[in-house]
N, C-alpha and C positions, 0 to 999 in steps of 0.2 A: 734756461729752464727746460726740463725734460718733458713730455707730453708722461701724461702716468696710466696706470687703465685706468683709471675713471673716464680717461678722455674717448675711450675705445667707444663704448656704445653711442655717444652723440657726439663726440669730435669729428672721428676718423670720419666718421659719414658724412659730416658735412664738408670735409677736404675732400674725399672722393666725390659727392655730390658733384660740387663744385668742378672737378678736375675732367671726371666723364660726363654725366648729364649735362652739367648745367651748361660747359662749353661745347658739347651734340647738337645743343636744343638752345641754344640764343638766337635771338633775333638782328636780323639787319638792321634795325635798329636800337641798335647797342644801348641805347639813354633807358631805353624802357625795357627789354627783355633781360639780358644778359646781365647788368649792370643793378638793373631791381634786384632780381633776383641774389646775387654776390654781395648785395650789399645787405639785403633780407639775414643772409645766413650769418653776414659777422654782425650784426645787432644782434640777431637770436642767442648769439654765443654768448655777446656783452654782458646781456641781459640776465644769462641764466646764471654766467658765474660772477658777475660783480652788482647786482641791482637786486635780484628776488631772493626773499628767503627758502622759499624751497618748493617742489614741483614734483612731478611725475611724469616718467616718460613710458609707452607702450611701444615695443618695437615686436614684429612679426616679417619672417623671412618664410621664403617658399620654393624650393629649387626642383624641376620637370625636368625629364628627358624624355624627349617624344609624349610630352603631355601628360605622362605617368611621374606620380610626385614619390618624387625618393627621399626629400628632407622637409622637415617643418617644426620650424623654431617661434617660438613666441616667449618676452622676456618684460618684468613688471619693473622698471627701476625706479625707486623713488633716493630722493634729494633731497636732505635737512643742509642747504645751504648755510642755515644760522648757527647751527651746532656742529658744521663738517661731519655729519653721517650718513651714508647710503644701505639699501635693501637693495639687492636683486635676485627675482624669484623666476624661476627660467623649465621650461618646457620644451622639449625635442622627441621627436617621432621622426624615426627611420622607415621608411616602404610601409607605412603604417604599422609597423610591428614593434618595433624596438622603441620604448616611453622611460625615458630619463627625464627627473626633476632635478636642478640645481638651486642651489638657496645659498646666500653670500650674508654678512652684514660688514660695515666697518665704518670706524670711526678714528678720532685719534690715537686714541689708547689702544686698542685691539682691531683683530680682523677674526670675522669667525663664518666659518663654511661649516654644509651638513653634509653626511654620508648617507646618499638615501638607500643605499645597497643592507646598510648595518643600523642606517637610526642614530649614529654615531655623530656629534657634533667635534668639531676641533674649534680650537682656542687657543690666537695666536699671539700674545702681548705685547703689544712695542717699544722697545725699549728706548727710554728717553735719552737724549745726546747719539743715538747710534740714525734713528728714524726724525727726518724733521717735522716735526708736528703742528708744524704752519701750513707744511703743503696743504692746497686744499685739495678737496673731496673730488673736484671735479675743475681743468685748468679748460681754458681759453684757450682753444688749439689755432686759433690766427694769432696767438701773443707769441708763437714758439718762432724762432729764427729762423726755419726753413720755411715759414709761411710763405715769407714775401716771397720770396723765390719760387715757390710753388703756382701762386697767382701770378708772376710773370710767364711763365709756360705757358697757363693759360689763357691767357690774354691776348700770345701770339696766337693760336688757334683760333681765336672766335672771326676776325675777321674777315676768313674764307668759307664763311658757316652759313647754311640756307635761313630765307626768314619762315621759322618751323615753329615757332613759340607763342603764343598770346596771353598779353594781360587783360585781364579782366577787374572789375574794381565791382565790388556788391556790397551793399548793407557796411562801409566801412573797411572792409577787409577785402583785399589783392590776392587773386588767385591766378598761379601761373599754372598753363598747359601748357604743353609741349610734344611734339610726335616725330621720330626720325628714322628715315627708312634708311638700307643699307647703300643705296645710291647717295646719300648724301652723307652720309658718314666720312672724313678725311682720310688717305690712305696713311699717314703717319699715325694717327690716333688706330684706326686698322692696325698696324703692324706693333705697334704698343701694348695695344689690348691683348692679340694675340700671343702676345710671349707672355701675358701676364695670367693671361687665360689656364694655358698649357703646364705651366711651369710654377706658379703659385693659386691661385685660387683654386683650382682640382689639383689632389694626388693619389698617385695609383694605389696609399692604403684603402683610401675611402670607396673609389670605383671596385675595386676586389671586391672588399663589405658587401657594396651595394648590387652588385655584381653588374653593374652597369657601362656603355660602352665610354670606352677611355677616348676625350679627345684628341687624335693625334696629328693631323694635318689641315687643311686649309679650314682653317678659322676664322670669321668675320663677325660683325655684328650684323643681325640682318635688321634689327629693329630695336629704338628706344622710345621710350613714353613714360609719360609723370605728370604730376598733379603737385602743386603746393599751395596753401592757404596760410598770407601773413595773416594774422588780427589787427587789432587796432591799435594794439602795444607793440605792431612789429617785431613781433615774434613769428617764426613759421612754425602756428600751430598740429597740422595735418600736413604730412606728406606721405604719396603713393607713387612706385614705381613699377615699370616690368624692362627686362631687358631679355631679348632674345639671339641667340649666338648660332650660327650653325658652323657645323666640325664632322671632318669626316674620320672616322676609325683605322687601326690598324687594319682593316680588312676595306679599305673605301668606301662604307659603306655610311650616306652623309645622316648625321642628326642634329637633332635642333635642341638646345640646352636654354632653359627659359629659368630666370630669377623674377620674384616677385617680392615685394617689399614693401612694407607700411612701419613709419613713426605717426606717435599722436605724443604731442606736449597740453599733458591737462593740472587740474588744480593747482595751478600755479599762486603758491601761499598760502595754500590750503593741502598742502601735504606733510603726513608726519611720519616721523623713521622711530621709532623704536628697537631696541637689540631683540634678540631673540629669549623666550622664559626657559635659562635652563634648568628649572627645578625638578628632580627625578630624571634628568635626561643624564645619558651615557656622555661624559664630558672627556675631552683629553687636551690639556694645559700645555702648551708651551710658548717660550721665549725665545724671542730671534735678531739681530744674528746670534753666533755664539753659541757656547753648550754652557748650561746650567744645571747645579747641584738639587737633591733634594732628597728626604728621607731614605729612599732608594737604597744610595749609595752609602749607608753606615754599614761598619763591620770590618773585618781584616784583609788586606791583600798582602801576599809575598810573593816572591823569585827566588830563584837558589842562586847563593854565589857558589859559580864555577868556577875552575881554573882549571889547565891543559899541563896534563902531568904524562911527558913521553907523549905515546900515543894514543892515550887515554883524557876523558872531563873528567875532572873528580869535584865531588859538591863539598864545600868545604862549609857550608852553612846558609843562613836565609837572611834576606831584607824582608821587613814585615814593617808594613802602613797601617796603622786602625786610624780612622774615621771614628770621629767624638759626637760628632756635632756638625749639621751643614746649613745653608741655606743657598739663596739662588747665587749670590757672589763672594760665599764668603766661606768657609769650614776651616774646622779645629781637627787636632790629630795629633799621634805622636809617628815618629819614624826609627827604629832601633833595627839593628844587626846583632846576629845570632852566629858564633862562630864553632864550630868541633873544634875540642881541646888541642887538638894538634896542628891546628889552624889558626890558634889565635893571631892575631894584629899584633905588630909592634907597637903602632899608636893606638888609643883608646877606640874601639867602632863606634861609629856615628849613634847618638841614641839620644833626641832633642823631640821636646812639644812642640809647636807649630800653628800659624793661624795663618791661610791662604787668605788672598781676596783678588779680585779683579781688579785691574788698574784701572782698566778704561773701560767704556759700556761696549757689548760687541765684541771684545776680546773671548777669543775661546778658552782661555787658560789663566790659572788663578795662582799668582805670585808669592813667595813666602821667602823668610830669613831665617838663617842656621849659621851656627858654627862648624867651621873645620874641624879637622885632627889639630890642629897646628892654634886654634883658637880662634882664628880669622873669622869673619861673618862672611856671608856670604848667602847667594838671593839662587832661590830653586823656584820650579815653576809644577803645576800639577794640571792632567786634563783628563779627559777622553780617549780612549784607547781605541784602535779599533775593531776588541770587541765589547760592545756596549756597556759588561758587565764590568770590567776592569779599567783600569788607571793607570797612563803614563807619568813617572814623575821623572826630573831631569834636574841636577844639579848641577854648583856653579856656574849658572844661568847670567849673559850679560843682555838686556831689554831694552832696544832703543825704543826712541822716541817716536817712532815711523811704524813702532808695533811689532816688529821682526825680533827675533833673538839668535843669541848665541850659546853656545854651552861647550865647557871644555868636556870633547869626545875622550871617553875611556872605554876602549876593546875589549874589557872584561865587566863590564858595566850592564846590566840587563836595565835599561828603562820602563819597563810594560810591566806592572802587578797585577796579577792574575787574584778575581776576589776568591774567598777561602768560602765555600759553603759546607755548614757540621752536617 
């Protein structure tokens, strides 16, 4: 099973929780710190995608350098667990100046994002047998095969780990603290972070952007700290963190890089997802994988047949396609040849009606039968050019079963119809 993005906003975080935090910040006594905690996170997971019908999660990020805030994300997700469909509406502020909105939906059938530059909604349909439409909305990222393996790294860590952590039990509900300075931080987990720091979590687009200094040498964590509250359903409703890094620049000069971060899991069964109303909005429809047909593409395309006379092309006449009739997998047509008198064929030019279709869902190209010169039948294939307006066609086409084809190559053969506009 593949992790999907749905897993991205509360998976990935709870594997990295788990991987940096939770093994910084466990306890010498393993039965209650470390071990609650790890086990807090895979119920939470259990829970959200095989037990509740649906919830909401609130996630808020905060990223300082030298105490001045250059990034601030805040993101609404809501979970229709019982009907696999999610909303996420998203908020980002650069150096306080630069305010992007993001807005997502999806479900089985479709996925549809907004353009808030233009107002402009996209609509992207998924096409049955290509997309499996059992994945759910949101997977269990301890059910994926690298898990275990993951928790065993971590595992070897914890037992050289200071007692930093406490539980707390109130009103029901378990709350872990935690606090970890850079003297107790391990020098492995050090040298880990730090290539992870340098090398993927900052890159030098963004520091340009931001115009901020670029981490480039001794790297450490100077300080972690967190907060998590399970409920009584064991779930870890509220969780807060900060992590502080110092790094010195290409010019040595050292800084301190501070992330700050808050989830909240609320209305849990008491959340609902709805699509987005697109009546009177600017809508743009498509189907994917694949390229599909649609009114668009009615009307004539031709190529000139050439032939090399001496040192000379000369056009001895045209291949010409009309478009009858189309829809997403299927269009009608005729295909004829046009020759100058002095050019005619020995055998009759190709000149037959046609009805394409897609064999398989996801296929970019729509398959058809003809007759030869010779009488013979024989299977051609029609798609996408690459320019937009026009259509490759390709005869004597043979279509395995693996989806790949073949087609007997002819040197004097133009593939690519170029559409006619009066």
């Amino acid at each position: 099973m593949k992790m999907t993005k749905s897993s991205t906003a509360i998976g990935a975080f709870f594997i990295g929780m788990t991987l940096l935090i939770t093994s910084a910040i466990a306890d010498v006594v393993i039965e209650s710190g470390y071990y609650g905690l790890k086990n807090s996170a895979k119920t939470t997971m259990e829970k959200l995608t095989n037990e509740v019908d649906s919830f909401t999660v609130n996630v808020s990020a905060t990223l300082k350098i030298d105490e001045e805030t250059y990034v601030e994300t805040e993101n609404v997700i809501k979970y229709d667990m019982a009907n696999q469909a999610k909303e996420d509406t998203g908020i980002q502020m650069e150096k306080g100046e630069e305010f992007r909105e993001s807005y997502s939906y999806e479900d089985t059938k479709q996925h549809i994002s907004k353009d808030y530059n233009t107002g402009k909604y996209y609509v992207w349909k998924k096409v049955k047998g290509v997309h499996n439409n059992e994945d759910k909305i949101l997977e269990n990222p301890f059910e994926e095969e690298q898990a275990e393996d993951v928790e065993k790294i971590v595992d070897a860590f914890v037992g050289s780990l200071q007692d930093v952590i406490q539980v707390e039990e109130i009103d029901n509900k378990k709350i872990y603290i935690g606090n970890l300075s850079d003297t107790q931080v391990p020098s492995l987990i050090n040298a880990l972070f730090s290539f992870a720091f340098k090398y993927s979590i900052f890159n030098e687009h963004n520091i340009k952007k931001w115009n901020a200094p670029y981490p480039n040498s001794n790297i450490y964590i100077t300080n972690i700290s967190g907060k998590a509250v399970e409920n009584e359903d064991r779930i870890l409703e509220n969780i807060i963190g900060r992590a502080s890094v110092s790094a010195e620049d290409g010019n040595g000069i050292p800084h301190t890089y501070t992330v700050e971060f808050s989830i909240e899991i609320k209305d849990i069964n008491n959340t609902t997802v709805t699509p987005p109303d697109l009546e009177g909005q600017v809508v743009e429809y498509s189907r994917g994988p694949g390229f599909y047909f649609d009114e668009k593409y009615l009307g004539i395309y031709k190529n000139d047949i050439v032939k090399q006379e001496g040192n000379s092309f000369v056009k001895q006449g045209e291949r010409i396609l009309e478009i009858t009739a189309v829809q997403a997998d299927k269009l009608t047509g005729r295909y004829y040849e046009v020759y100058k008198d002095e050019y005619a064929p020995e055998k009759p030019a190709k000149n037959f009606e046609f009805t394409a279709e897609r064999i398989h869902p996801g296929d970019y190209y729509l398959v058809f039968k003809y007759n030869d010169s010779n009488g013979e039948q024989k299977t051609g294939m029609i798609h996408q050019s690459g320019g937009i307006q026009n259509l490759d066609v390709k005869f004597d086409v043979e279509i395995q079963e693996n989806g790949y084809f073949y087609y007997d190559y002819d040197e004097d053969y133009n593939s690519e119809f170029i559409r006619v506009f009066e």
